[in-house]
TORKOL-23478 format. One record per residue: y, x, z of N, C-alpha, C in turn. Coordinates in steps of 0.02 Angstrom, whole numbers, plus 32768, in hexadecimal, padded with zeros to 4 digits. Each point is the difference from the previous one (the first is absolute). Layout:
N
YXZYXZYXZ ...
! end
This chain:
252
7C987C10804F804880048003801C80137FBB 80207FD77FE180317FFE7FDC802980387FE8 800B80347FD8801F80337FED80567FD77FDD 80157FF88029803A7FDC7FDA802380417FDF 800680328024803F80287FF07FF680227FB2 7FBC7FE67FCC7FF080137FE480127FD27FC6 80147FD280127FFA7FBD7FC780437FCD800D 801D7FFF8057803B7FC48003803F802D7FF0 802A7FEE7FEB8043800F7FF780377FD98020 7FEA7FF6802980397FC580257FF5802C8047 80527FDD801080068017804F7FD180058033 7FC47FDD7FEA7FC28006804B7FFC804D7FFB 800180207FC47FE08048800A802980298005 800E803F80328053802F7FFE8001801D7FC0 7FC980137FE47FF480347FC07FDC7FF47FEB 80037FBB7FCC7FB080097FC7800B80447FD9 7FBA80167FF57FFF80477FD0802280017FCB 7FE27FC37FD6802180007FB180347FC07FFF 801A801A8028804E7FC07FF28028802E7FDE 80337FDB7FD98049801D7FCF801580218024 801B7FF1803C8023803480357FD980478005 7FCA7FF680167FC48034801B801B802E7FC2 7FE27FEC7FBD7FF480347FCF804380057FD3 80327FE18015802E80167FF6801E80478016 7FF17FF280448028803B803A7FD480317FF6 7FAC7FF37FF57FD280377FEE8030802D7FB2 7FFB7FDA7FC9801580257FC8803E80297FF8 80457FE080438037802E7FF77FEC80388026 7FCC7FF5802C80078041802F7FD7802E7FD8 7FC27FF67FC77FF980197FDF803D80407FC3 801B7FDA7FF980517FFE7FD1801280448024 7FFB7FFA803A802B802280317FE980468010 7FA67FF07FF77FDE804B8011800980267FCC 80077FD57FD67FD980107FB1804E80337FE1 804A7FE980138042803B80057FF480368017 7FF77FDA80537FFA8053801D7FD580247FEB 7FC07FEA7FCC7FC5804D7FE6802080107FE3 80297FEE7FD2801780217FBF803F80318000 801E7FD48055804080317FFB7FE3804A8021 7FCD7FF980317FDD802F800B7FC5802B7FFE 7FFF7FFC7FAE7FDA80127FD8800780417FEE 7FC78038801B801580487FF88013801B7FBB 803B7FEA7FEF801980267FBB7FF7803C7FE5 800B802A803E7FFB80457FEF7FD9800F7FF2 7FAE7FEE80067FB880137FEB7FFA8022804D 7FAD80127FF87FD68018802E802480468021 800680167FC2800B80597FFA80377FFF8031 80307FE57FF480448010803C7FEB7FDD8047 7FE37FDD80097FEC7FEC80377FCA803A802C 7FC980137FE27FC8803C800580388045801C 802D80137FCC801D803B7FF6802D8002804A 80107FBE80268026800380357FCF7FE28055 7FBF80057FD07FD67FD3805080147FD08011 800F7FD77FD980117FBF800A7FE07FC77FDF 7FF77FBF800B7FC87FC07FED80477FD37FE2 7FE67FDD7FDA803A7FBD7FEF7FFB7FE4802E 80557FD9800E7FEE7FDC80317FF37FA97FE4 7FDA7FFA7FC880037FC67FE77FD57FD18041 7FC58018800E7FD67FF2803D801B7FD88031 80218028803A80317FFE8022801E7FB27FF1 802F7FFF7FD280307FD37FE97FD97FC47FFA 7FB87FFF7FD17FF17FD47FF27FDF7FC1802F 7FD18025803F7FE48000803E80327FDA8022 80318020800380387FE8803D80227FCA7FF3 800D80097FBD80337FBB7FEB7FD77FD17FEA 7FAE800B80027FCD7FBE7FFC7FFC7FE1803C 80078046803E7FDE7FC98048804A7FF28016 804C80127FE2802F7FDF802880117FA17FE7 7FEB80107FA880127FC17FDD7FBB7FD18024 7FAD800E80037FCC7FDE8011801D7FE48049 801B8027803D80207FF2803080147FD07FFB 803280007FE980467FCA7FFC7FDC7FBF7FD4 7FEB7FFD7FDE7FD47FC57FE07FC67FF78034 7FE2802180177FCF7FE1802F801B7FDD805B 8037800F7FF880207FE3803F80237FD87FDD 80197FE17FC680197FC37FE67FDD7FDA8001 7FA1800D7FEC7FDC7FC4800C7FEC7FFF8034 7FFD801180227FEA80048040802C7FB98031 803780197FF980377FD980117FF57FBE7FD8 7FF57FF57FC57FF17FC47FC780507FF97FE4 802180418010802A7FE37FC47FF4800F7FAE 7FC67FEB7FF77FED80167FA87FC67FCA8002 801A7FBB80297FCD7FD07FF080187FE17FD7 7FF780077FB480037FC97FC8803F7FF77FFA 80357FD77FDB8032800A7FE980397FD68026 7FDC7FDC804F802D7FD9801C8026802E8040 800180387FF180158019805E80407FE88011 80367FFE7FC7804A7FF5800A800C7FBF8015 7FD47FD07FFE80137FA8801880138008803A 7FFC8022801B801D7FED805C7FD3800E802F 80147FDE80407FC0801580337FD37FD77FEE 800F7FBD7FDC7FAB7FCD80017FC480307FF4 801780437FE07FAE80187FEF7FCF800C8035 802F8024804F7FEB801B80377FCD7FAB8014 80217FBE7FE77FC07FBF801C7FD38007800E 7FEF802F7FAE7FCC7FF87FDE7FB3803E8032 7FD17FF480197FC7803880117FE8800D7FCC 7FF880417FF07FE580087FCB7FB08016801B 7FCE801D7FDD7FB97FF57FFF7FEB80378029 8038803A80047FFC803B8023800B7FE28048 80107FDE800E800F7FDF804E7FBF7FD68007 7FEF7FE87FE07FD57FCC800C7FB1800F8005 7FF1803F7FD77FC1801C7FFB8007803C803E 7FC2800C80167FF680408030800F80327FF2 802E803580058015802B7FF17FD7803A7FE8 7FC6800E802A7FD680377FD77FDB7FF27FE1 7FF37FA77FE57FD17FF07FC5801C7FF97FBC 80467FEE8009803D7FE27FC6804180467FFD 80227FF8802D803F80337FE67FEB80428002 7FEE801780307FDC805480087FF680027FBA 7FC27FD87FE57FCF80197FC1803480137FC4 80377FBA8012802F7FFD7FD3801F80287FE9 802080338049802280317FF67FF680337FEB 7FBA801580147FEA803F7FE87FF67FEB7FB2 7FF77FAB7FEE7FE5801B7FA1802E80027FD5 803C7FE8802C80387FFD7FD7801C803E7FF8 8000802C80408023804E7FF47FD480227FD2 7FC87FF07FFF7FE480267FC780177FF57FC4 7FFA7FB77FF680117FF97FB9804C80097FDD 803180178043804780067FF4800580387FE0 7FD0804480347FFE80397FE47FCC80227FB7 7FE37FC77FE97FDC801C7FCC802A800C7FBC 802C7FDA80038025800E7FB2802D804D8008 800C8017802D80048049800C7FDA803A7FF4 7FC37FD980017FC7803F7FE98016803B7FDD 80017FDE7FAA801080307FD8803580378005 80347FFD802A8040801180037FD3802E8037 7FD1800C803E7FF3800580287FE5803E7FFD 7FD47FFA7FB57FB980437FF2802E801A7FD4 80327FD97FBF801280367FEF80428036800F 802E7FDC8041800F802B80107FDC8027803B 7FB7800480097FEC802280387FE5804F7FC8 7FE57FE57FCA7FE980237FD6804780307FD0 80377FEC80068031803A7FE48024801F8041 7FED8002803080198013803D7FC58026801F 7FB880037FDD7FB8802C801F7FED7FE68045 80107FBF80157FE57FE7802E7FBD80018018 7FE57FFA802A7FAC7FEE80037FE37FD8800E 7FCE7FDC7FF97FE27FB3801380197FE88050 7FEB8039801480107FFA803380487FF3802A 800C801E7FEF804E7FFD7FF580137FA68012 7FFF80077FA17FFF7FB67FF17FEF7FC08030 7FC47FF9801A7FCD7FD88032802F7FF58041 8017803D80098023800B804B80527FD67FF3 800580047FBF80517FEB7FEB80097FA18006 7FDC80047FC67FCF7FBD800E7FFC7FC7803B 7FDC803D80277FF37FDD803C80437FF98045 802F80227FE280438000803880267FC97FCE 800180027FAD802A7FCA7FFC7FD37FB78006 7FB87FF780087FDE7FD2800480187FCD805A 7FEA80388022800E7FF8804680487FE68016 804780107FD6802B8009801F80287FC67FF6 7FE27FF07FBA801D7FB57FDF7FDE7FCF8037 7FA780067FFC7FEF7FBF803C801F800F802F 8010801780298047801B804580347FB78004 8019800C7FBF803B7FCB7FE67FE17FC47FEE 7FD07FFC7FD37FE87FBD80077FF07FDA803E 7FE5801880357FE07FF8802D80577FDF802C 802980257FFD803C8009801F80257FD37FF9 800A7FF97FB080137FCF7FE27FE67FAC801A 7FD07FEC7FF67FDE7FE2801A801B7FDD804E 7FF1803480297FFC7FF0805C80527FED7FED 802980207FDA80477FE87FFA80187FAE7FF3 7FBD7FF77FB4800A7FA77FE980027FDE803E 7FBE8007802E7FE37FE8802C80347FE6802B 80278044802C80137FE38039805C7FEC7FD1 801880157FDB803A7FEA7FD7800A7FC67FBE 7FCE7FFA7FD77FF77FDD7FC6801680337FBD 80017FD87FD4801180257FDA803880007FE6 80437FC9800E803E7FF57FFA8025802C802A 7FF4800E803D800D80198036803880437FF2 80438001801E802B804B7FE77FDC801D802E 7FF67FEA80397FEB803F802A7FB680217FFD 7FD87FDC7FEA7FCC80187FE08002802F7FBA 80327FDE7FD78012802F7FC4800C8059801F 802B7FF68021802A8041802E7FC380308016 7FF47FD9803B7FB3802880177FEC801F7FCF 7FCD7FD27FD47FCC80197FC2802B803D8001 803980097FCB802F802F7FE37FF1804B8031 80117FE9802F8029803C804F7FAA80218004 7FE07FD37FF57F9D80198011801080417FD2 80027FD97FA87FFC80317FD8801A805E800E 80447FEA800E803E802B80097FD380378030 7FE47FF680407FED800F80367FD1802D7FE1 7FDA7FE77FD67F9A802F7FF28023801E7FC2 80267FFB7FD7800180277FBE802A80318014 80437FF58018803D802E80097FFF800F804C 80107FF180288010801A80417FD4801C801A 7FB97FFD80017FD3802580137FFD80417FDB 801780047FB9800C80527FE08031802E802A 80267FBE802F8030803580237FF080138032 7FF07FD8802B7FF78001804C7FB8802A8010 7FC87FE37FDE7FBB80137FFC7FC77FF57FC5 801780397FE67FDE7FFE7FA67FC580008006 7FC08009802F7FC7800980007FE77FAD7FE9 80177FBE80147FF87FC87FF6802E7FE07FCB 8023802D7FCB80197FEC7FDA7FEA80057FBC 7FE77FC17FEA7FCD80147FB18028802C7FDA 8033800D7FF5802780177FB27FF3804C800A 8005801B804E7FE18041800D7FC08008800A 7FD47FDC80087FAA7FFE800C8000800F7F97 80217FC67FDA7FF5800D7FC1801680467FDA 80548020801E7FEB80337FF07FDD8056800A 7FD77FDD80597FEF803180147FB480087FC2 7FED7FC17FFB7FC0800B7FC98015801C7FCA 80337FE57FD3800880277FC9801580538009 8016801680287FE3806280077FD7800B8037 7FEC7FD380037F9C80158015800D801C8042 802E7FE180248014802F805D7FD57FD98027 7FC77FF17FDE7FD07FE6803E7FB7800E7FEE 7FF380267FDA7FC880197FE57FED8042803E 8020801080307FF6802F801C80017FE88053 7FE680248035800F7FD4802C7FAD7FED8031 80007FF2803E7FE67FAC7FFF80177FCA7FEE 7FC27FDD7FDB80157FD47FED801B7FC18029 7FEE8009803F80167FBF802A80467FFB8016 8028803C800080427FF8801C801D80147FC4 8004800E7FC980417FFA7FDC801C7FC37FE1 80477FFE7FEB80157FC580067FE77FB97FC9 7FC8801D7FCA7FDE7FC77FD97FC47FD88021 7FF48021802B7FD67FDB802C80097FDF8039 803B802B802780317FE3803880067FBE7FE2 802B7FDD7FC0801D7FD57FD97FBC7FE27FE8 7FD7800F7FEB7FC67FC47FF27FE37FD18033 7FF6804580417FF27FCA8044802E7FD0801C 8047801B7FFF802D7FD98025801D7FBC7FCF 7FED80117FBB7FFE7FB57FCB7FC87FCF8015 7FC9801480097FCD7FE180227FF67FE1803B 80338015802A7FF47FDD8046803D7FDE7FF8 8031800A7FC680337FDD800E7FF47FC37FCC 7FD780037FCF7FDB7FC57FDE7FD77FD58037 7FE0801280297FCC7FE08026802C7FCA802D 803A802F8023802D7FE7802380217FC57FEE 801380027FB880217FCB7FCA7FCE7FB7800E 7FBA80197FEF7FBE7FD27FDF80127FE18043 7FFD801C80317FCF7FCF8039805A7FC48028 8023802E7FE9803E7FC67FFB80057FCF7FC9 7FFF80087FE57FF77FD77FD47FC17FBF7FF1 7FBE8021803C7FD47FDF8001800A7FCE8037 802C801C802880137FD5802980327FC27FFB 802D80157FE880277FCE7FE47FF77FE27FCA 7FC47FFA7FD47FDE7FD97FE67FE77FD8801B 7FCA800B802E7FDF7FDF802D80427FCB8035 802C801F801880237FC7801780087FCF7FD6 8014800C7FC6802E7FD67FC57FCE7FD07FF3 7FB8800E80047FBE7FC77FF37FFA7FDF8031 8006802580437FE37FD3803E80477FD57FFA 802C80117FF380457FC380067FF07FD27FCA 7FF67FF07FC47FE47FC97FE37FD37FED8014 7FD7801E80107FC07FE0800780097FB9805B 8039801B802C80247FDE801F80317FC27FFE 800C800F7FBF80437FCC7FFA7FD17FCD7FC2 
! end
């Protein structure tokens, strides 16, 4: 099987990796992290921070506004509105099946998804250790941070996705959805029920309120399991309505 999403730039694929679009939207959101370090860049030095028991919150900032911007870009491709430079022509694009429909879902898009969120989140790195390292973070720390903005973006891809599927990618009401998904897991859950809300899982890590405890019920682990069954939940819809979308060609 064919790795298209690695090499076509045309509408068959929702998100080739290295299309103009892709590393376009990659480099502003770069642009974007790369402000907020600087604007929250501990000026004052160590000493005033130490002298009051307090950490920079460069960490914090940097973490959060990686997995809200990785979010929102990973439910754009997901959706395929960041396939190559034709999305605005009209509905003819929705004609078009792209390769994610056409291939088995846990041999082709799954793989897809997970290599693409990786590679969305690697140009963050640096921004990642060194604000973990002027803030006295710990590997650990880090790993756990990592792994909630790793998890939370596939959420949205995955989401994104079951959205193209049953809407297209022209679709307002699919646009809407996607959006209202977002709105729902980043913001309204800080209100209603923060235990499942990453921006508080991120800054319960950065002052370490889960280092104590069992570890099975506090809320970074509550939130790792319930990303997990709610990823699984995603996969096997999505595997399904793949699978229709083949057995219907393969019909007609």
């Amino acid at each position: 099987m064919k790795l298209y999403y690695l090499t076509d730039d045309s509408d068959k694929s929702i998100s080739p990796f290295f299309s103009p679009v892709i590393i376009s939207a990659s480099f502003i959101c770069i642009v974007i992290l790369a402000i907020l370090f600087i604007i929250f860049w501990p000026w004052q030095g160590m000493n005033a921070f130490i002298g009051n028991n307090r950490t920079p919150i460069s960490y914090f900032v940097t973490f959060s506004a990686a997995l809200v911007i990785n979010s929102y870009i990973s439910l754009r491709c997901g959706r395929g509105e960041m396939s190559g430079s034709n999305y605005l022509r009209g509905l003819r694009i929705d004609e078009i099946d792209t390769y994610e429909k056409e291939n088995d879902f846990f041999k082709y898009g799954f793989v897809e998804f997970l290599l693409h969120t990786i590679i969305l989140i690697l140009p963050f790195f640096p921004f990642f250790f060194l604000s973990a390292s002027i803030s006295g973070i710990s590997i650990g720390i880090i790993l756990k941070s990592l792994a909630v903005v790793f998890l939370t973006s596939l959420i949205f891809r995955l989401f994104g996705f079951m959205v193209y599927i049953f809407w297209g990618r022209t679709s307002l009401a699919g646009y809407f959805i996607a959006r209202i998904f977002i709105f729902l897991l980043i913001i309204l859950t800080g209100i209603v029920y923060p235990s499942i809300n990453p921006i508080y899982i991120m800054y319960g890590l950065y002052r370490d309120m889960y280092s104590v405890g069992f570890a099975l019920i506090n809320p970074f682990s509550f939130y790792i399991v319930s990303t997990i069954i709610f990823i699984l939940l995603l996969t096997f819809i999505n595997f399904l309505l793949v699978r229709r979308n083949i057995n219907k060609e393969k019909a007609a």
